[in-house]
C-alpha positions in Angstrom: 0.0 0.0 0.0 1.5 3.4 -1.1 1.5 6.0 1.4 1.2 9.8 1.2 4.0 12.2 2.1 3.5 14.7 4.7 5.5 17.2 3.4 3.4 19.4 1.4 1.3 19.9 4.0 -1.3 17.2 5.7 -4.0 18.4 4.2 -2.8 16.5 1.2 -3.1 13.5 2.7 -7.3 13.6 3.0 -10.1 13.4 0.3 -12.8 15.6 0.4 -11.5 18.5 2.5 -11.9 20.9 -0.2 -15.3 20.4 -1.2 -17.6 23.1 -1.6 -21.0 23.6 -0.2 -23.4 25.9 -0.3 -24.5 29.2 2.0 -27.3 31.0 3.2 -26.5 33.7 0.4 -26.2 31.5 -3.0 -22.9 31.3 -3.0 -20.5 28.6 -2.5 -17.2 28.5 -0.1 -14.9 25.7 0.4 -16.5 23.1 4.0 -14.3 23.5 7.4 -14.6 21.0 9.4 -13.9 21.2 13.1 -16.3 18.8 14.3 -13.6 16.1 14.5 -14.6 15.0 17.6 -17.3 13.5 16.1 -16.0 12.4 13.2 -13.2 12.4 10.2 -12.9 12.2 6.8 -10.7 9.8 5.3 -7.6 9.7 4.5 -6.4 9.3 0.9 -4.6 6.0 1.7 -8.1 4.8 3.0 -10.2 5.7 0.4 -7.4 4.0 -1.8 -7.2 1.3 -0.1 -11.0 0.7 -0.4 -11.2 1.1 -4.0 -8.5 -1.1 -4.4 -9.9 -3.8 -2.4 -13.0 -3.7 -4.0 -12.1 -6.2 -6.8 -11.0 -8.7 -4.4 -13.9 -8.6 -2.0 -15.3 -11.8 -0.9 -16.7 -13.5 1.7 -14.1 -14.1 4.9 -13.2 -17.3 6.9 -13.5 -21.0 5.3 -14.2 -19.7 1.8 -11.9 -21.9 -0.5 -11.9 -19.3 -3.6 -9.0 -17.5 -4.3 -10.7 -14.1 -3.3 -12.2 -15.4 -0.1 -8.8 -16.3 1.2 -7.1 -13.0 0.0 -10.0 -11.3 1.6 -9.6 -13.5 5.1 -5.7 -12.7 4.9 -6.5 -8.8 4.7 -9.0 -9.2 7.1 -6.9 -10.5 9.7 -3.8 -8.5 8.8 -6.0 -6.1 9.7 -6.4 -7.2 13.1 -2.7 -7.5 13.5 -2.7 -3.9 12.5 -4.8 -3.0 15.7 -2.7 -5.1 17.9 0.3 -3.6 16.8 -1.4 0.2 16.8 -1.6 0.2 20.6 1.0 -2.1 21.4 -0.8 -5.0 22.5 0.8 -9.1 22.8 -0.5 -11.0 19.9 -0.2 -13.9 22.0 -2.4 -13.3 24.9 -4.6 -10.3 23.4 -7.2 -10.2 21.4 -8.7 -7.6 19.0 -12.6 -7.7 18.3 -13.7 -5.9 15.4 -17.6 -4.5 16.0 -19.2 -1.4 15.0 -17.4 1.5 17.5 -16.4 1.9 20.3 -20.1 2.1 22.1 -20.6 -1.5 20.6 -17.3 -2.2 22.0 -18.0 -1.2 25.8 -21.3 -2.5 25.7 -20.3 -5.8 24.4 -17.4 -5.9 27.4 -20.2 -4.8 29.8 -22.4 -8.6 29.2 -18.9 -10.5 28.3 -16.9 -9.2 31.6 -17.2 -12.7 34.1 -18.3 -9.7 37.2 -18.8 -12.2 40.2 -21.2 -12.1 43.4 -18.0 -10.3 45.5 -16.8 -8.2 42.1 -19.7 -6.6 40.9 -19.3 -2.8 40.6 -17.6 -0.4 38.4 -15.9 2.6 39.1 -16.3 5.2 35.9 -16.8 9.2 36.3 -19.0 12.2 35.7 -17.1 13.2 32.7 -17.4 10.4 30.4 -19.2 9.7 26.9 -22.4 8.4 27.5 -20.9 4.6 25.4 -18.6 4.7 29.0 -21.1 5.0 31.4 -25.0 2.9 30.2 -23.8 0.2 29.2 -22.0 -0.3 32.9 -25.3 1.1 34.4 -27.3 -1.7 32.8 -24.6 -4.5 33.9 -23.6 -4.0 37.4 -23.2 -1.4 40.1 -21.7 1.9 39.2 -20.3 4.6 40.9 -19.2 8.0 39.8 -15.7 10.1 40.5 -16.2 13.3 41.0 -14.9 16.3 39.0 -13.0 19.6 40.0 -14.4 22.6 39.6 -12.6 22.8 35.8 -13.9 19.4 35.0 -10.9 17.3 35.8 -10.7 14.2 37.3 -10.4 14.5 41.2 -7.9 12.2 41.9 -8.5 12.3 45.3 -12.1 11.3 45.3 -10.7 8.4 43.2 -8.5 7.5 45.8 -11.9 7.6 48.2 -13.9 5.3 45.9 -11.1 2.5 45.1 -10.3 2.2 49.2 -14.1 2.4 50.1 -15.2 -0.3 47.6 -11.7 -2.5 47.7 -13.3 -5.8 47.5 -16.4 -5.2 45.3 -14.7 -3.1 42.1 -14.4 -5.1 39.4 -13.1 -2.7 36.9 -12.3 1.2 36.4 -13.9 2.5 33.1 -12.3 5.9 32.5 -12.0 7.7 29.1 -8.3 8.4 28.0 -9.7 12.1 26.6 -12.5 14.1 27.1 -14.9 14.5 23.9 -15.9 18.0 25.3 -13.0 19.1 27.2 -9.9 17.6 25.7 -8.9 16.7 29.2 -6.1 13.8 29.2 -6.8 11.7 32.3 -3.8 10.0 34.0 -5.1 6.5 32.7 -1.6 4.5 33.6 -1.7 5.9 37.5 -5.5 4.7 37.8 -4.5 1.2 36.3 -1.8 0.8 38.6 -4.0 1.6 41.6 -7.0 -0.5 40.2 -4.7 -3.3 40.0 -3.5 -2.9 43.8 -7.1 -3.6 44.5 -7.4 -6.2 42.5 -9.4 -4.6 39.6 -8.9 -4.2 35.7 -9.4 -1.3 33.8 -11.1 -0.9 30.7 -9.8 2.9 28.9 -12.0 4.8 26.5 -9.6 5.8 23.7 -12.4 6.9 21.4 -10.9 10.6 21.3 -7.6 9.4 22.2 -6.1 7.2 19.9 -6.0 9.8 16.8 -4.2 11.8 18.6 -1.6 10.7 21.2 0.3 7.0 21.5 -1.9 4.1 22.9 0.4 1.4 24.5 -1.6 -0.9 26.4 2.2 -2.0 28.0 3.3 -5.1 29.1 0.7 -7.2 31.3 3.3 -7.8 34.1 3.7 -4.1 33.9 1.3 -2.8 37.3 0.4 0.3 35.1 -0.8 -2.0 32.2 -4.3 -1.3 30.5 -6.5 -4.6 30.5 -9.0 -3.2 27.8 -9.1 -0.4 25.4 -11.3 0.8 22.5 -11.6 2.4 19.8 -13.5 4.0 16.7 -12.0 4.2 12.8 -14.5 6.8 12.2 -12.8 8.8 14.5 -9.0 7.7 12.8 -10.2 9.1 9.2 -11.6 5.7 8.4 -15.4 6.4 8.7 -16.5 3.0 7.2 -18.4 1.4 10.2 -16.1 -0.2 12.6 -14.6 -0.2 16.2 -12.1 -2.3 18.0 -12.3 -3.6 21.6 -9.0 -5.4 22.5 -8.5 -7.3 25.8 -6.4 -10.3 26.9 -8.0 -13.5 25.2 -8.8 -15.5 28.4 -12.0 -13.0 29.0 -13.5 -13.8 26.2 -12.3 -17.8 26.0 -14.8 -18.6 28.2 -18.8 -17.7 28.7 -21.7 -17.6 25.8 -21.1 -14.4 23.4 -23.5 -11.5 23.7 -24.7 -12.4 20.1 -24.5 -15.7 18.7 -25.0 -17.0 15.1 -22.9 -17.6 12.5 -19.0 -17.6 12.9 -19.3 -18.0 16.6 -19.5 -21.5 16.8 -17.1 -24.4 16.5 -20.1 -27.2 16.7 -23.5 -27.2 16.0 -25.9 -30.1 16.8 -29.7 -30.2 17.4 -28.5 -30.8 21.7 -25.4 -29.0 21.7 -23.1 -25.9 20.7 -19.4 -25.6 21.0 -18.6 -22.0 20.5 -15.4 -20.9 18.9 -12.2 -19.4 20.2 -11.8 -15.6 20.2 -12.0 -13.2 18.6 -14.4 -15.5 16.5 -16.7 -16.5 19.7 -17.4 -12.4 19.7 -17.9 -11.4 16.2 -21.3 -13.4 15.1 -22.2 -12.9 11.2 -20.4 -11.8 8.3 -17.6 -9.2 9.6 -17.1 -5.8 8.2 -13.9 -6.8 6.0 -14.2 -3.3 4.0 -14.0 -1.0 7.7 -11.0 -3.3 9.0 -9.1 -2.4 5.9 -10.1 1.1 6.3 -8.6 1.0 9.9 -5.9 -0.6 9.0 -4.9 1.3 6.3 -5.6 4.4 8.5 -3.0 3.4 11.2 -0.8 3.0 8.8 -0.7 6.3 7.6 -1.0 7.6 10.7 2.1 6.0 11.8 3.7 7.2 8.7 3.0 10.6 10.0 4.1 9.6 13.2 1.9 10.1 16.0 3.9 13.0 17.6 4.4 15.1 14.8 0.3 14.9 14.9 0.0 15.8 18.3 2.4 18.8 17.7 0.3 19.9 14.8 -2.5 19.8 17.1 -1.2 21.7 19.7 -0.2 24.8 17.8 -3.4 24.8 16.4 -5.1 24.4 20.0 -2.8 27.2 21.5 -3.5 29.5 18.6 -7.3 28.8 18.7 -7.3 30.0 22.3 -5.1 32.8 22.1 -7.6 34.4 19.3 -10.8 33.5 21.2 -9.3 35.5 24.4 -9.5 38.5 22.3 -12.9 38.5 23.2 -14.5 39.0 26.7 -17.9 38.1 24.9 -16.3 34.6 24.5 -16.0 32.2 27.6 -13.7 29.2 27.1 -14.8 26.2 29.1 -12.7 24.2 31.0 -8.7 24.7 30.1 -8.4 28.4 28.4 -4.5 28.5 28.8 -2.4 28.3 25.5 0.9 27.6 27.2 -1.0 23.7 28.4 -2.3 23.0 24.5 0.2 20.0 24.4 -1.5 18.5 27.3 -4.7 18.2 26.0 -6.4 17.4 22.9 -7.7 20.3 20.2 -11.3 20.4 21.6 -12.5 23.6 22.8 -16.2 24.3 24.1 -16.9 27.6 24.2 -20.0 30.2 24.7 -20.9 33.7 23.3 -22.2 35.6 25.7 -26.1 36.3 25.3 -26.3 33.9 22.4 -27.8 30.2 22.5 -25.3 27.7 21.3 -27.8 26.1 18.8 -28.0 29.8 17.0 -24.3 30.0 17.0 -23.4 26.9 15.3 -26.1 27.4 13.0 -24.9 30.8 11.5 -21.6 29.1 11.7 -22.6 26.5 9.2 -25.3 28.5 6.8 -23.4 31.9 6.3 -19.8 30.7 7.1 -19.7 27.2 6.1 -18.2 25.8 9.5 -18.8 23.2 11.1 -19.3 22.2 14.1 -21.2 20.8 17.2 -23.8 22.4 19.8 -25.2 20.6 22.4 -24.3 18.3 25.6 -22.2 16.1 23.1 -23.2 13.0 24.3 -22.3 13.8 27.9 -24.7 15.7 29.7 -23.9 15.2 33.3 -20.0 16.4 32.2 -21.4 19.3 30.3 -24.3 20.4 33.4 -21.0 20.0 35.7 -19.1 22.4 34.1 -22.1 25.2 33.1 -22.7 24.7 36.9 -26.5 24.1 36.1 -27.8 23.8 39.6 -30.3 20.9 40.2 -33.5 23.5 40.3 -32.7 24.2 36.5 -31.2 20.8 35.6 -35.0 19.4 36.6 -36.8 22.6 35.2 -34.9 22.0 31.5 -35.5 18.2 32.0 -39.2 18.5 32.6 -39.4 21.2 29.2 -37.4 18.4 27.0 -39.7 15.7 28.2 -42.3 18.1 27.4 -40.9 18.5 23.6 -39.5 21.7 24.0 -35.3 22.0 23.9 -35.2 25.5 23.3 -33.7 26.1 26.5 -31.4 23.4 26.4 -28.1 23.6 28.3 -25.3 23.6 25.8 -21.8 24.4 24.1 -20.7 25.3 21.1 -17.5 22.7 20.6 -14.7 23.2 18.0 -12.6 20.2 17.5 -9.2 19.5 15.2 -8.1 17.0 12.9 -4.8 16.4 11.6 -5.5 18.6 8.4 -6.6 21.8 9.6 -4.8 24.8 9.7 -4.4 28.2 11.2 -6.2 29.9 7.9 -9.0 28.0 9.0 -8.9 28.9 12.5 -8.7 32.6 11.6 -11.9 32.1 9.6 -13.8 30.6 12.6 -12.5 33.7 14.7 -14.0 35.9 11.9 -17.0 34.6 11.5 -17.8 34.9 15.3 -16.3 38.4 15.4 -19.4 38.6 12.8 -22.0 37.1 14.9 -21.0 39.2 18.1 -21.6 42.3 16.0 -24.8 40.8 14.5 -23.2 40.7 11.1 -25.3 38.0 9.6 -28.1 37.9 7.0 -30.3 34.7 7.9 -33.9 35.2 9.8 -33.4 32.2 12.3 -36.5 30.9 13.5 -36.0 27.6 16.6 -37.7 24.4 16.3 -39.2 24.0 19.9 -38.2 19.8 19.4 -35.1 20.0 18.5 -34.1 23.3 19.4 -32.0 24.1 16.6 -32.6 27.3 14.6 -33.0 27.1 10.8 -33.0 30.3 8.5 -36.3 30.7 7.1 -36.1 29.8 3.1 -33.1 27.7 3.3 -33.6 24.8 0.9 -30.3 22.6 1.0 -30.4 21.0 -2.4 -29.0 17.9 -1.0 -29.7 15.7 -4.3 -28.3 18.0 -6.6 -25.2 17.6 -4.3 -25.1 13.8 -3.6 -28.2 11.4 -4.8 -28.0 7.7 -5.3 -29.8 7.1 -8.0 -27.8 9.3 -9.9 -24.7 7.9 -9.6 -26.2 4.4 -10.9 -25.2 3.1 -14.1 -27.9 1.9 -16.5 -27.1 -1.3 -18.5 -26.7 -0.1 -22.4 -29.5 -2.4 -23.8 -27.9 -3.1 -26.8 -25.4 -5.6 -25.3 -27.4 -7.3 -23.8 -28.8 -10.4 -25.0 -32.3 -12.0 -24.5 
């Protein structure tokens, strides 16, 4: 597979990033992105990769035709890839390919062997909703709390793991915030889970595109027992996730979903189930995604994941010395640029006076930014740090249940990938130096349900932009025979 070279610039290593879409006003301006926290576009080598791929594709596992094989080879390299991405043994650890990373956690949620003593998990009020349900629905869970700025408090940490010694089963603790690009101290919680004689399971969702996973060595007492992630969130947006563990969790117990691949026997009175990973991915796998990851790591490590987090940073530290030109602009959480390298490019941020659904809608229609509003998928994190009292939190709940989000608490979130730039950056600062001064053209009018504004007569065109149909090929009739 042919990499790209880095060095004219990384945004030559991505597909799509100069598309053009359309504004408020009829016009047309080249897409930024800087929801990355949500997702990324592909790199090049991916959507190569793909392509490429494409005339090989078959079915996986036990297929005795040449392309079934070649498919089932990439396939697993594939999982080697993973593996070898976050520096797990081969020998004793296992990858499981699934959808993403909430797929992920939730399957280790019913697969974990939790026991009548070990039966509760330690997790904390700033993680992605994927690291908190799915222990909520399994076990016992309690919360660490958060300082004032939203980081872990370590001491209250300390507080949980000696209170509930014998009972913890596992830590579930995200490596980086989604909303705050806080970097918890994952290795000094694994160590001190494992005094106790629990495992930890880290969130590297927002992590892993941007700073080293290494699982290290399991004799190692700061090791990391479980880790996930998302491609769609490594520029490989074609449907998959990875949850890797050691092998003996998952060598033992019935799957969470069973069919084919899962089984080694099959007889009207009895099932055999397979060996992992196999016992844990039931159905036909998605071969295309773990070629997209794969590929994806692989340019990523051609990069080199340093020289990404540098690139990151100065973008970060730039970001926030522009937005503190402005006393109408509160940062949340972090707002120092001198601490951008230890933290991830995600800044949530609020203009005074103005709701953050109307903001990152001007943003999009007259601007053509994007990026995200809202509680981002974790709302007690995000009610933590906009101190929303309990009075309010259960006056907005009550509207919401009612059908009415206008009043929703909420960011506005700017997040960085790998291929933006400071020119970008200095366009978002523009445009909300616009909508400060009211400098926008659109009549915005908020849907009570979702509470997101729309400009009145905005018609998006999507078809004329993408459709399906059109992009289908009709058979010419005369070569074909009846």
């Amino acid at each position: 597979m042919q990499l790209n070279s880095p060095q004219d610039g990384y945004g030559s290593l991505f597909t799509g990033i100069n598309t053009e879409i359309p504004l408020l006003n009829g016009r047309q301006r080249k897409y930024i992105n800087f929801d990355n926290a949500a997702s990324t576009p592909p790199f090049k080598a991916v959507k190569n990769a793909v392509v490429q791929f494409m005339d090989y594709y078959s079915s996986v596992h036990r297929g005795t035709g040449y392309k079934s094989q070649l498919s089932t080879h990439a396939y697993e390299v594939s999982r080697q890839a993973v593996l070898r991405f976050v520096s797990a043994d081969p020998n004793t650890h296992t990858c499981i390919f699934g959808k993403n990373t909430t797929e992920a956690i939730n399957k280790l949620a019913r697969r974990y062997p939790f026991t009548e003593q070990r039966n509760l998990v330690i997790t904390s009020g700033m993680e992605h909703h994927s690291n908190d349900l799915p222990w909520r629905a399994a076990v016992d869970v309690v919360h660490v709390k958060l300082t004032e700025d939203g980081r872990l408090d370590i001491n209250n940490f300390d507080e949980l793991l000696q209170h509930y010694s014998d009972r913890v089963a596992l830590v579930a603790i995200t490596g980086a915030s989604n909303v705050t690009g806080f970097i918890n101290p994952y290795y000094e919680l694994a160590e001190k889970a494992h005094h106790v004689g629990a495992k930890i399971v880290v969130d590297c969702a927002q992590l892993a595109p941007h700073r080293k996973v290494d699982m290290l060595p399991a004799d190692d007492p700061a090791h990391l027992d479980f880790i996930t992630i998302s491609a769609h969130k490594l520029y490989a947006p074609f449907g998959i996730g990875a949850l890797v563990g050691p092998q003996e969790i998952f060598a033992s117990g019935d799957p969470d979903l069973t069919g084919g691949g899962t089984v080694e026997i099959v007889t009207l009175d009895e099932v055999i189930w397979a060996s992992p990973p196999d016992r844990d991915e039931a159905g036909s796998p998605n071969t295309i995604g773990a070629i997209a990851l794969a590929a994806a790591i692989y340019q990523l490590e051609a990069v080199g994941i340093q020289a990404v987090a540098d690139h990151e940073a100065q973008l970060t530290s730039f970001a926030l010395e522009q937005l503190a030109m402005f006393p109408e602009i509160s940062v949340i959480g972090d707002f120092d640029p001198d601490r951008s390298a230890e933290r991830l490019g995600v800044i949530p941020f609020n203009l005074q006076g103005i709701s953050h659904f109307l903001v990152a809608a001007i943003l999009g229609h007259e601007f053509g930014i994007g990026v995200r509003s809202g509680c981002f998928c974790a709302h007690p994190y995000v009610l933590h740090l906009l101190k929303v009292d309990k009075e309010n939190e259960l006056e907005v709940r009550n509207q919401m249940m009612g059908g009415d989000r206008s009043n929703m608490p909420g960011m506005v979130r700017a997040s960085f990938g790998l291929y933006n730039s400071s020119d970008e950056i200095e366009a978002l600062i523009e445009a909300l130096r616009a909508i400060l001064l009211g400098n926008y053209q659109g009549n915005y009018v908020q849907e009570r349900a979702s509470g997101e504004f729309i400009p009145q007569g905005w018609n998006p065109e999507f078809d004329r932009f993408f459709s399906i149909p059109n992009l289908i090929e009709l058979p010419n009739q005369t070569n074909i025979k009846s």
